[in-house]
C-alpha positions in Angstrom: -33.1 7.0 -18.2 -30.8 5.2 -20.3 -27.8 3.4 -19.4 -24.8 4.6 -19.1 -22.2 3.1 -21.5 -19.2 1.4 -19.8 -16.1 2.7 -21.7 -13.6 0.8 -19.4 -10.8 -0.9 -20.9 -11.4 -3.9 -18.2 -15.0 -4.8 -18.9 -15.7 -5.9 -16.0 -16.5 -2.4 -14.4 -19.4 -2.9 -16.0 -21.1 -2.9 -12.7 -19.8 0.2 -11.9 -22.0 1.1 -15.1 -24.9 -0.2 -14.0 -24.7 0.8 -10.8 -24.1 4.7 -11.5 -27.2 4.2 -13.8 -29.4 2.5 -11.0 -29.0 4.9 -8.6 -29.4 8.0 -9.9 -32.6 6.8 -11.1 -33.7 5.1 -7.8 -32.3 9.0 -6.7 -34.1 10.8 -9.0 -37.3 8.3 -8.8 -37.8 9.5 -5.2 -38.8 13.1 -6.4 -42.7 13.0 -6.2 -42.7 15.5 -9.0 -40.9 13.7 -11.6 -41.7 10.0 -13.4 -38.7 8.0 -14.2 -38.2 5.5 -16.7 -35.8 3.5 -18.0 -35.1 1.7 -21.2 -33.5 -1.2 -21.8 -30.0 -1.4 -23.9 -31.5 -3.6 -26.4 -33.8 -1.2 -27.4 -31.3 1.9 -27.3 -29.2 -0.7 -29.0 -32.0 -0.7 -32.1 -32.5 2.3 -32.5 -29.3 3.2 -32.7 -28.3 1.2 -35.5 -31.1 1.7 -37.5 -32.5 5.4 -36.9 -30.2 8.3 -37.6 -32.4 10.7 -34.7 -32.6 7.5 -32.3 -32.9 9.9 -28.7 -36.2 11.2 -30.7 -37.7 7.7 -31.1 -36.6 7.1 -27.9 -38.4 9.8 -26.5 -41.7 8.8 -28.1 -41.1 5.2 -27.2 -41.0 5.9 -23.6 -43.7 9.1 -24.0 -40.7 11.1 -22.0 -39.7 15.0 -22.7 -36.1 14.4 -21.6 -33.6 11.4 -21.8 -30.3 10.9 -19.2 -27.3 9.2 -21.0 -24.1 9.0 -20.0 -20.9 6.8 -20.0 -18.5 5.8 -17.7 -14.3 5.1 -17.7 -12.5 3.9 -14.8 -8.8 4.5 -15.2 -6.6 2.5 -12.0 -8.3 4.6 -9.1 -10.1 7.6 -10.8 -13.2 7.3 -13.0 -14.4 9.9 -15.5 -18.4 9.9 -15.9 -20.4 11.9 -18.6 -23.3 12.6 -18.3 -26.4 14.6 -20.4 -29.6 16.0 -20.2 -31.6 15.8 -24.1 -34.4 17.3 -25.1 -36.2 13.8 -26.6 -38.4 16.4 -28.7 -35.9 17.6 -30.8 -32.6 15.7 -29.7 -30.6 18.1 -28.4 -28.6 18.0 -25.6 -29.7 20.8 -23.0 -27.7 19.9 -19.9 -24.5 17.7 -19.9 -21.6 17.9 -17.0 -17.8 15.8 -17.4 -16.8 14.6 -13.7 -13.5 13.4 -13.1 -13.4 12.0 -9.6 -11.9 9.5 -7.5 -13.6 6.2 -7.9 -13.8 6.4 -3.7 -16.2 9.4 -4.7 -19.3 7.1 -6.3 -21.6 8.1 -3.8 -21.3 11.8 -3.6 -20.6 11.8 -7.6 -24.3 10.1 -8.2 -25.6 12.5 -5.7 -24.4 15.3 -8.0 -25.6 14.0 -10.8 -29.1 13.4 -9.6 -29.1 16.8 -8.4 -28.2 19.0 -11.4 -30.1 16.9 -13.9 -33.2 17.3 -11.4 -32.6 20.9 -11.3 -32.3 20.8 -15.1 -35.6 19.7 -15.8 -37.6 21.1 -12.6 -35.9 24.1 -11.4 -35.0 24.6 -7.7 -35.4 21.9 -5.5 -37.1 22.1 -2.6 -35.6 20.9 1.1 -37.2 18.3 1.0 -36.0 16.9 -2.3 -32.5 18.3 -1.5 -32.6 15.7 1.6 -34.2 12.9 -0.8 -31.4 13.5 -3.2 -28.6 12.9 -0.5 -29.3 10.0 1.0 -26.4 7.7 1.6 -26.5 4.1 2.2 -23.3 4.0 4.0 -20.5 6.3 4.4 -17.5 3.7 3.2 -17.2 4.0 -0.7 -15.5 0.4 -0.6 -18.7 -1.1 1.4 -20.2 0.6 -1.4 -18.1 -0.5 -4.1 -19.1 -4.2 -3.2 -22.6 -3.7 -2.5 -22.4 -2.7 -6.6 -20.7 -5.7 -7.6 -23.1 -8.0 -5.7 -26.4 -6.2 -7.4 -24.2 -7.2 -10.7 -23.6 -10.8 -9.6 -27.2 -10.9 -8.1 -28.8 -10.3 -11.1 -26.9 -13.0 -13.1 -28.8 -15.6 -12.0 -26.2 -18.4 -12.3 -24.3 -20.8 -9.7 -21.0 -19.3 -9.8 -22.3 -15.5 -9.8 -24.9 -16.1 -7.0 -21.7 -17.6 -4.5 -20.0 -14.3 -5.9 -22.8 -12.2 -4.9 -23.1 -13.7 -1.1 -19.1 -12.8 -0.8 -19.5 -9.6 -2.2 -22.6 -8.4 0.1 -20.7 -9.9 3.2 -17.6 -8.3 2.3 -19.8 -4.7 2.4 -21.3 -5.8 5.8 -18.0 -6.6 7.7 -16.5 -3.1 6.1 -19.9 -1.0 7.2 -21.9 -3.9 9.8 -24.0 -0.7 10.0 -25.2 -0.7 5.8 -28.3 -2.5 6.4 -28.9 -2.7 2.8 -26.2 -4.9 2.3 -27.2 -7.1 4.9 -30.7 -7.7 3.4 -29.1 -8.4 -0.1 -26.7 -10.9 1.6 -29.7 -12.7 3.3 -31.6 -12.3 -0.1 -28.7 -14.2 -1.8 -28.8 -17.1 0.5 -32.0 -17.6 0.2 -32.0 -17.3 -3.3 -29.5 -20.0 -3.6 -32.1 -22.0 -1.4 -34.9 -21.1 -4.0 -32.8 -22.7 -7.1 -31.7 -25.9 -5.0 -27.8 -24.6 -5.2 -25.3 -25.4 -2.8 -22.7 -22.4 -1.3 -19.4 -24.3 -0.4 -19.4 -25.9 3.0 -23.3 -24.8 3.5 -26.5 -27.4 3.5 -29.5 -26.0 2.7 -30.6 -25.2 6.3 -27.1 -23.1 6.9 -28.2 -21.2 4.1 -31.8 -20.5 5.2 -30.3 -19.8 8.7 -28.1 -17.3 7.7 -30.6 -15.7 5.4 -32.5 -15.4 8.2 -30.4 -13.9 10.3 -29.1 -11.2 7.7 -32.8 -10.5 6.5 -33.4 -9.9 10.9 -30.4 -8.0 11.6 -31.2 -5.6 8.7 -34.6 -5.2 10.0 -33.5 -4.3 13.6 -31.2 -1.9 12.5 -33.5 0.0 10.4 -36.7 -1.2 9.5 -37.4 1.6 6.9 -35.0 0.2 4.4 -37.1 -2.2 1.8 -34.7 -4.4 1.1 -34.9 -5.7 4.3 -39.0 -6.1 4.4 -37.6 -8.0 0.6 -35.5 -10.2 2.1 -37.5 -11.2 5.2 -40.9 -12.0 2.7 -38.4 -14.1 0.7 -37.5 -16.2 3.6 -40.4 -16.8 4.9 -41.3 -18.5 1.8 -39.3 -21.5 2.9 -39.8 -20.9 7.0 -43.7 -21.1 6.1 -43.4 -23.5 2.4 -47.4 -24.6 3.2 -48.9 -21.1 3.2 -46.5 -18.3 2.6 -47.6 -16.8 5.9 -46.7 -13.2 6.6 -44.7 -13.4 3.3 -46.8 -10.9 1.1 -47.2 -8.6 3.6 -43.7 -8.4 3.8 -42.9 -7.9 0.1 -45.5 -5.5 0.6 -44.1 -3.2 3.4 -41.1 -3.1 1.3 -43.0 -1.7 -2.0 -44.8 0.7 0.0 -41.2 2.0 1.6 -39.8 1.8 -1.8 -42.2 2.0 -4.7 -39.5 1.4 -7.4 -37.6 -1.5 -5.9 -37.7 -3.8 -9.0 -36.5 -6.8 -7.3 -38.7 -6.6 -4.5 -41.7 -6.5 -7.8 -40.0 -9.2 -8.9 -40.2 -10.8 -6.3 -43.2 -10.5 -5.0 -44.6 -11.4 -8.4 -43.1 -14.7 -8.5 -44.8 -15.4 -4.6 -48.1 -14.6 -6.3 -47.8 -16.8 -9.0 -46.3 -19.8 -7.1 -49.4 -18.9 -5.2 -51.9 -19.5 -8.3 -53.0 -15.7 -8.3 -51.7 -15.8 -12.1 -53.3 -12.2 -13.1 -51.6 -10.1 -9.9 -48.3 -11.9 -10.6 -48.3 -10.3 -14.2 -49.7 -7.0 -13.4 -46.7 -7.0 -10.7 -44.0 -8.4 -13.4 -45.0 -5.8 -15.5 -44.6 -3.0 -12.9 -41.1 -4.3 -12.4 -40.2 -4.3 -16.1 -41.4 -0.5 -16.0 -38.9 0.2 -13.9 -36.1 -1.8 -15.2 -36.4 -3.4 -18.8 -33.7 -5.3 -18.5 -34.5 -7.9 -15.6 -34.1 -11.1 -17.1 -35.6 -12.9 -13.5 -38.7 -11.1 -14.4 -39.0 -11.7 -18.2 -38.3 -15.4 -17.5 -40.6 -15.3 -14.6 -43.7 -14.1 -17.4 -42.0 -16.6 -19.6 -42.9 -19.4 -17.1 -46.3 -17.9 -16.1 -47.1 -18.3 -19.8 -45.7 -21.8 -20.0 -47.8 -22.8 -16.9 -50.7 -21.3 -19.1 -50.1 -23.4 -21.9 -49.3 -20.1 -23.7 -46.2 -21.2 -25.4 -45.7 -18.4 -27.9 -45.7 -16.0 -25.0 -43.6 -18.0 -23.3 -40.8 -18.5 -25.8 -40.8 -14.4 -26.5 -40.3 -14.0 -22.5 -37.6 -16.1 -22.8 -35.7 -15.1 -25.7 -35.7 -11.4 -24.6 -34.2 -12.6 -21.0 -31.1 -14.3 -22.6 -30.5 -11.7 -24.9 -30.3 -9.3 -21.6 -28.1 -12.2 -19.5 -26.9 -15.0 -21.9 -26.3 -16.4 -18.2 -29.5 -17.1 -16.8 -29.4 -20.3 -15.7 -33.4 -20.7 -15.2 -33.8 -18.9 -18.7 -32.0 -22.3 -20.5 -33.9 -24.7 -18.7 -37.5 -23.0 -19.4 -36.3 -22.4 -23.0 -35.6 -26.3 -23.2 -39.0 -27.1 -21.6 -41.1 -24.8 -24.4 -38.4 -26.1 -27.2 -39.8 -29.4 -25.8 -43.3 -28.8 -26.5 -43.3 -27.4 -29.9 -41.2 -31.2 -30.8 -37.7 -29.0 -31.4 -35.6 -31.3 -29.6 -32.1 -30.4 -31.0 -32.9 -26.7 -29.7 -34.0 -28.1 -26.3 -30.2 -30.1 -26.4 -28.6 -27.4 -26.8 -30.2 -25.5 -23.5 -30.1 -28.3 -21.4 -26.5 -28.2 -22.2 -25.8 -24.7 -21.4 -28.1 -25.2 -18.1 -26.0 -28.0 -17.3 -22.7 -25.6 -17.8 -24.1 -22.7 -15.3 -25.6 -24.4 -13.1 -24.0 -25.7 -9.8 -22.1 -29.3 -9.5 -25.2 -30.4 -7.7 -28.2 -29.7 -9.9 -30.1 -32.1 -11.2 -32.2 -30.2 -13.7 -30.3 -30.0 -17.1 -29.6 -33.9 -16.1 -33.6 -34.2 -15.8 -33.9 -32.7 -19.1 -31.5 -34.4 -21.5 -33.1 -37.6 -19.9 -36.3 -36.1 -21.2 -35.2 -35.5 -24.7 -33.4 -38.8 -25.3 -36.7 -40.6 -24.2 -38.7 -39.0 -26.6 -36.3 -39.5 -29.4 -36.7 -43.7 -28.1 -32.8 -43.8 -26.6 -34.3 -45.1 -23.0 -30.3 -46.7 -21.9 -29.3 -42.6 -22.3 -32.1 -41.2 -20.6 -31.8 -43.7 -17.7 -28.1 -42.9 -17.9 -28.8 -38.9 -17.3 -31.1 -39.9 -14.4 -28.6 -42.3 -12.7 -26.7 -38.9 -11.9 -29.5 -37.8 -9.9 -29.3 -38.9 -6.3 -33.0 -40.4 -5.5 -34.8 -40.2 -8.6 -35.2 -43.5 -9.6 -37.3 -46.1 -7.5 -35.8 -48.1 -5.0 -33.3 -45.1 -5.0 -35.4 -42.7 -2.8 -34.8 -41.3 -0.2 -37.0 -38.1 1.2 -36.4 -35.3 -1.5 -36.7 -31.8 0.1 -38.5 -29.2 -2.0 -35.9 -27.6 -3.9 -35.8 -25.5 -6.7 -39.4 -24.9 -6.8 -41.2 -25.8 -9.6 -38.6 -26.7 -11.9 -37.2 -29.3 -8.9 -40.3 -31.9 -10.2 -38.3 -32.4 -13.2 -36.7 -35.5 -12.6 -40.4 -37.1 -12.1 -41.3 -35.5 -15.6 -38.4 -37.6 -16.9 -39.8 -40.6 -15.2 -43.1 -40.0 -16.8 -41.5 -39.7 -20.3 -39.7 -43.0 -20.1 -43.4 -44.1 -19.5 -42.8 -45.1 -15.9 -45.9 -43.7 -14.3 -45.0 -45.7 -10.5 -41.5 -44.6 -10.7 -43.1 -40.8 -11.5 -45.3 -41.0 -9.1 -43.2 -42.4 -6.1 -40.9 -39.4 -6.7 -43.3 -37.1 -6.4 -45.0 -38.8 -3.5 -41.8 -38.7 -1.8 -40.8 -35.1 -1.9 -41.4 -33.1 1.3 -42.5 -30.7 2.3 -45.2 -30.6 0.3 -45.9 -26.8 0.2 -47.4 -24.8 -2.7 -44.1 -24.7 -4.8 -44.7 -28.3 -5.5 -48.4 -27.3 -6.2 -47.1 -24.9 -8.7 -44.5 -27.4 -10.1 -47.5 -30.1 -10.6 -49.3 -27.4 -12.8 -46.8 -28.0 -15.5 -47.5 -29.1 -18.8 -45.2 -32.1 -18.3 -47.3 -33.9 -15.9 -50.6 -33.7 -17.8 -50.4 -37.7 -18.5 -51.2 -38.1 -14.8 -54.3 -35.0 -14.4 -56.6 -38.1 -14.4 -54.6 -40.1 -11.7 -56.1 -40.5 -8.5 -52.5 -40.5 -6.9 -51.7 -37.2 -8.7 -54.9 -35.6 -7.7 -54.9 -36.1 -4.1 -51.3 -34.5 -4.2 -52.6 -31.3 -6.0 -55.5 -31.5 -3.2 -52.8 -31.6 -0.3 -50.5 -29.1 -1.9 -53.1 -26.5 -3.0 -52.9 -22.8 -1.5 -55.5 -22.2 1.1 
């Protein structure tokens, strides 16, 4: 499956795009009898420019017999989608349909799509396909509508498109307070603001937790089959249960078994298992998720910082790269970037991320701060890196006060600046004051940045307390 080319004049229907593309696979994925895949853009994006019979390398790529392409133009309130069926043997095109519809129409317009190319490739369908194949999340096409643009926002991964994708979900539940999907994906958002330490407007941390909460329970009492809700509730729990993670994996793993090809919830669930220390599952997960959509940057930065934490810093800078050349606004992609720039002694390189960290993430975050303090230690300005820490409330002795968990690993950061400035107390006291101290700080502690202290006997008995049972 590729994607389908947005050919709007306003480019930010891309969503609409992406959407179309996503579920007709997620449609077409839930016939038993055929194996979807899909490609990434940068790939289809390669080949195109440099081999005249690209669908053919495509199609050997991918070890497919056909490929789905399409575009997409919205025009005011109508949309025009085209889609084809080609034969990645020889490249020729041996279904293809033109819809013009009303843009209202999304739902039953993917539904026809998934249908006929089905049909193209396996003949009649049976009833039960048929059934598969119609499926609606909700019955309001503006509900719908918003739940696209949220999945868009959602997978940005920066301040400003996370608050957008929390108003866009909660705009799709108070039109349909019955489209449980978009209730999970609401929770899902708050709690990911919660994961990266970000602030909605007017919300404290533990508003945010207790709305996800709520969301992630509602959607689960209204229909329990839906995965996105199992998602959403492993993902909080995570934070209700920071020690141990309890009930959290089998959570993420009702939700894979309901829905097999929910990337996120993949993605997900392979960033639990490596906060947890089970490094080898968390790849072989990651991987399943980049199967089903190339073009996650979460997950390729979430390998890229499983390689980091390995010391594997080759890996890690080619999982990186490739996730912000898919979203040149991934927020967590700049700061993990700067920390392997940091390692291999590029330090203008590392500047430069930092930077654009500092740009996307929220007005709050302290973690582009807690890098550029790194980097002008190391090049011996000490006034300019305690100047980038004095704008980060409670990391410098005498300055603390408790400092929540936040951010998960990536949060420690502001003691890694400590530790370059060669203040091992002032390090230490941070660290020794954040709470609680559950197995995201364990994780953060395995990073390369703190191996000055391994041989501490301070830093040791805080690995000991923090450790996964």
């Amino acid at each position: 499956m590729l994607y389908f080319d947005n050919l709007s004049p306003d480019t930010t229907d891309a969503y609409l795009a992406d959407g179309l593309t996503e579920e007709v696979a997620s449609r077409l994925g839930d016939i038993r009898r055929l194996l979807v895949k899909q490609a990434s853009r940068e790939t289809v994006r390669r080949l195109r420019e440099s081999t005249p019979d690209y669908r053919i390398s495509m199609g050997r790529a991918m070890a497919v017999r056909y490929l789905v392409e399409g575009s997409l133009r919205r025009a005011g309130p109508r949309v025009r989608v085209v889609a084809r069926l080609v034969n990645a043997e020889n490249g020729f095109r041996t279904w293809g349909a033109t819809y013009d519809r009303a843009a209202a129409d999304l739902l039953s317009l993917q539904e026809d799509i998934a249908r006929e190319v089905a049909t193209a490739i396996g003949g009649q369908l049976a009833p039960a396909e048929r059934t598969a194949l119609g499926g609606r999340p909700t019955g309001n096409p503006d509900a719908y509508e918003h739940f696209l643009r949220g999945n868009y926002y959602l997978a940005k991964r920066s301040a400003s498109a996370l608050t957008r994708a929390v108003e866009e979900y909660e705009a799709a539940s108070r039109l349909d307070p019955m489209f449980s999907r978009a209730l999970a994906r609401a929770g899902y958002a708050y709690a990911t603001n919660v994961r990266y330490g970000w602030s909605l407007p007017g919300l404290s941390r533990d508003t945010m937790l207790a709305r996800a909460s709520a969301s992630a329970s509602r959607a689960l009492e209204q229909d329990s089959s839906v995965s996105d809700a199992w998602m959403a509730r492993g993902f909080v729990l995570t934070f209700l249960h920071p020690r141990t993670f309890e009930g959290a994996l089998a959570a993420f793993e009702r939700a894979l078994a309901l829905d097999p090809r929910n990337s996120e919830g993949l993605g997900v669930y392979a960033a639990a298992l490596r906060t947890l220390g089970r490094d080898s599952a968390a790849r072989a997960i990651a991987l399943r998720s980049l199967a089903i959509e190339p073009e996650r940057a979460v997950t390729l930065g979430s390998l890229g910082l499983l390689s980091f934490l390995e010391r594997r810093y080759d890996d890690a800078r080619r999982w990186v790269d490739s996730s912000l050349r898919v979203n040149p606004e991934f927020f967590f992609g700049y700061l993990l970037r700067a920390r392997t720039r940091l390692v291999r002694g590029d330090a203008p390189g590392a500047r430069a991320d930092a930077e654009a960290a500092l740009r996307l993430g929220s007005a709050d975050s302290s973690l582009g701060e807690a890098l550029l303090a790194i980097i002008e230690a190391r090049r011996g300005d000490s006034v300019a890196a305690r100047d980038h820490l004095s704008h980060i409330a409670g990391s410098l002795p005498g300055m603390m006060s408790q400092v929540h968990e936040s951010a998960a690993e990536e949060g420690l950061l502001p003691a890694a600046a400590l530790l370059s400035l060669g203040d091992r107390e002032g390090a230490l006291i941070f660290l020794e004051g954040v709470q609680p101290r559950g197995v995201r700080f364990w994780s953060g502690l395995r990073a390369p940045e703190f191996d000055p202290l391994r041989a501490d006997p301070r830093f040791q008995r805080l690995v000991e307390e923090s450790r996964p049972r």
